[in-house]
N, C-alpha and C positions, 0 to 999 in steps of 0.2 A: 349737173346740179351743184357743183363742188364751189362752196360760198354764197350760193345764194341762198337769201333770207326769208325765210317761208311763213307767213304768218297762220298758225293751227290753233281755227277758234274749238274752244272745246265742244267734244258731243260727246257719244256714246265711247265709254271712258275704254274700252276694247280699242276699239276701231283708231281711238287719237293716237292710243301706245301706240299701234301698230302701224302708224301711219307717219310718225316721229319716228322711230325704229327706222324704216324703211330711208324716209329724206335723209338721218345723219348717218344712214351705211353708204349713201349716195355722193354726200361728201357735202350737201346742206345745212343750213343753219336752221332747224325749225325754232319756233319761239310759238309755243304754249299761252295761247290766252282762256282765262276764264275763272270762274269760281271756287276750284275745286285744287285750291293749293296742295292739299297733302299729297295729291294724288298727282299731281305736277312735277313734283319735288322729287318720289318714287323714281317717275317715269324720266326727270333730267339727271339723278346719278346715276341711274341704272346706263343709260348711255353715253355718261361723262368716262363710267370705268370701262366701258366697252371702246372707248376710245377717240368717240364721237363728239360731237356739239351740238347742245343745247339750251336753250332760255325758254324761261317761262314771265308771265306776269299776271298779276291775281286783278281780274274785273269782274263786276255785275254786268254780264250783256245786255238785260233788259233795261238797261240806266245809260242815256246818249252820253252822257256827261263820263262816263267810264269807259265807253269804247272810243271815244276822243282822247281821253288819257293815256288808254294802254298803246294805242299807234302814238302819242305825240311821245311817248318814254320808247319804245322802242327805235325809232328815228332817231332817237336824241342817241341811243348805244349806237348803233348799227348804221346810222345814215340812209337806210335806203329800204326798201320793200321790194321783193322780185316775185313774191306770190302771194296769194291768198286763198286758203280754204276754209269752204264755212261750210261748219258743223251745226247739229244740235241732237239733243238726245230724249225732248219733250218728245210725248203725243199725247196729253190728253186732249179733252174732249170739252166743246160750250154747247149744248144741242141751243136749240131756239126753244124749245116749249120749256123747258126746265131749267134754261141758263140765263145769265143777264148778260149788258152789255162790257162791263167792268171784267167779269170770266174771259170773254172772247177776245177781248181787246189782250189781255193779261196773257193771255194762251200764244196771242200773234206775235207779243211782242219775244216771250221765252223761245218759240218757233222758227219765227221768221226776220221778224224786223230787223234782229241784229245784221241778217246778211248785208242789207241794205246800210248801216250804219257804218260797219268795218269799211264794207269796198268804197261808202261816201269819206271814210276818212283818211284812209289809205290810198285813194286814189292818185293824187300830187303825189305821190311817191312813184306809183304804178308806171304812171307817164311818163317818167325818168330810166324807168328799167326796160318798160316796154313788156313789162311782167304777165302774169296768166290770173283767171279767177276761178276756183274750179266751188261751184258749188253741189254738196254731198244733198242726197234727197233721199225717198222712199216710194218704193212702189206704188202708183195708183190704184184706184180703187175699181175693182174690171168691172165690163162695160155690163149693165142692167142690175147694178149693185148700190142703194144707196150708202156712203159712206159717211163716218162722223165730218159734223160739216168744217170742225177748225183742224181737223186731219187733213180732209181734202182742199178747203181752203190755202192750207199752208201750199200743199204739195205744189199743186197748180200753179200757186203765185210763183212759186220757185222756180219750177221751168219755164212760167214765161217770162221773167226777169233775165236769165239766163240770155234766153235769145233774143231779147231788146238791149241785154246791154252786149253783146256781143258785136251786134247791129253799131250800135252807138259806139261802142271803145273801138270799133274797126280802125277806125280815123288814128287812134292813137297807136296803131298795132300792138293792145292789150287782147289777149284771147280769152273769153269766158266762155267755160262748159259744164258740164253737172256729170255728176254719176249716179244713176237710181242704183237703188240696192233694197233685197229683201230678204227675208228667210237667210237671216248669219247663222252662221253654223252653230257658233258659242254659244249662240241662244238657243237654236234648238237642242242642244247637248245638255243646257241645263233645265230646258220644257222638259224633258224626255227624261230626265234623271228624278224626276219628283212627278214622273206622268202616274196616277192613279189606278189607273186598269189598263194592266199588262196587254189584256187580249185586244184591246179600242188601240191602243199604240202599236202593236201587229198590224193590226186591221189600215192604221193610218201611214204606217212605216213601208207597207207594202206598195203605195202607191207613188213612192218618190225617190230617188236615189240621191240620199246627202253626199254622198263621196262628189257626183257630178251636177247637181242640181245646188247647191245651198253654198255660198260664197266665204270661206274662207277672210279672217281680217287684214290674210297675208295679200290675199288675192287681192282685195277691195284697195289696200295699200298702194302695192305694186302699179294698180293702173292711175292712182290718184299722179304717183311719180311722174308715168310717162307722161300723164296729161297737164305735168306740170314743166316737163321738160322739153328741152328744143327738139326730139325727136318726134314730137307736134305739135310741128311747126306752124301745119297745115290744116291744122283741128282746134274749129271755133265753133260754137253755138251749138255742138253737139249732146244730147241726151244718150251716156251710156248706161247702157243696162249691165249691171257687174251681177249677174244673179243665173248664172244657166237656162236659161231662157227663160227662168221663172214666171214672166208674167206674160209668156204665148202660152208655156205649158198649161198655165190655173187656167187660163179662158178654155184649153182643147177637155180639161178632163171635166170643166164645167159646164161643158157643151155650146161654149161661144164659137 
């Protein structure tokens, strides 16, 4: 990984730290895209004194006009693009009976759309390096479950982009994969520290093992790396599950 340029669209502000952390222990350049300057800033000196490298650049994802900018300003430092991960840290929700069309569209673009904008702008770079796409996702919704539909909407779309553009970049030997992930530990640690009734958080603590079930942002990090690194090689259009089997377990104990 040592120099190459990783592009880390922002999400779920846990998971970027850790995921930046992880590339410039590697010897990567991540470079930080998104909204959420302060929190950018934090996370590139905390790693500049650690010894590492990193950049950031402040854009609206939901604005085409800004994810054009921030690739065409990073190309202008750096020259070149050798990855791309895409994040995001939305979930609400457009229902159909109570939402409009303005909501949903609004929801896709915070959600989704950027994925598709980043890898359309970054791409002439990508074919130069021959680079990877790894896009970060969420558990689907188990099977006889209605889910919110711009939650599952999003989801969906995301894995199947994954494996049509995986399909499609083959030709340019660019690799794109995804990693599903559910139940972060962080999160549960802070559901659980503000849980209401002691005895219902027993009752529900009993039935799951966080130490081996719930994915750490170290863990989720870690495989973003390999999956960004030449030591897979040989890994395209895959859907990983970074969650301890989290989503065979929910279907066995919900009797799927």
């Amino acid at each position: 990984m040592r120099n190459k340029v990783i592009v880390v669209c922002e999400g779920e502000d846990n998971i970027s730290e850790a995921i930046v952390k992880v590339l410039a222990a590697e010897g990567a350049i991540p470079v930080l895209i998104g909204s959420k300057e302060h929190h950018h800033l934090k996370t590139v000196e905390a790693i500049k004194c650690g010894g590492g490298n990193c950049w950031h650049l402040t854009a609206e994802l939901t604005k085409p006009e800004d994810c054009k900018k921030a690739i065409e300003q990073l190309l202008y430092k750096f020259g070149k693009i050798d990855g791309l991960i895409n994040d995001s840290c939305f979930n609400e929700n457009a229902a159909l009976v109570d939402g409009n069309h303005e909501t949903f569209i609004t929801l896709l673009h915070k959600r989704f759309v950027h994925y598709y904008l980043l890898a359309h702008y970054a791409l002439p770079a990508l074919k130069i390096s021959k680079g990877s796409i790894l896009n970060i996702n969420f558990k689907p919704t188990n099977p006889g479950v209605v889910g919110p539909p711009a939650y599952t909407t999003n989801n969906d779309a995301i894995n199947a982009l994954t494996r049509e553009w995986a399909v499609e970049l083959l030709h340019y030997n660019i690799r794109v994969n995804a990693i599903v992930i559910e139940n972060r530990k962080h999160l549960y640690d802070k559901r659980i520290a503000n849980f209401p009734d002691p005895e219902k958080l027993k009752e529900n603590s009993s039935k799951i093992s966080p130490e081996k079930w719930f994915a750490t942002t170290e863990e989720i990090a870690n495989m973003v790396a390999f999956l960004l690194s030449g030591r897979s090689s040989h890994t395209t259009g895959q859907l990983i599950h970074v969650d301890g089997s989290d989503v065979y377990l929910d279907q066995a104990m919900a009797g799927a």
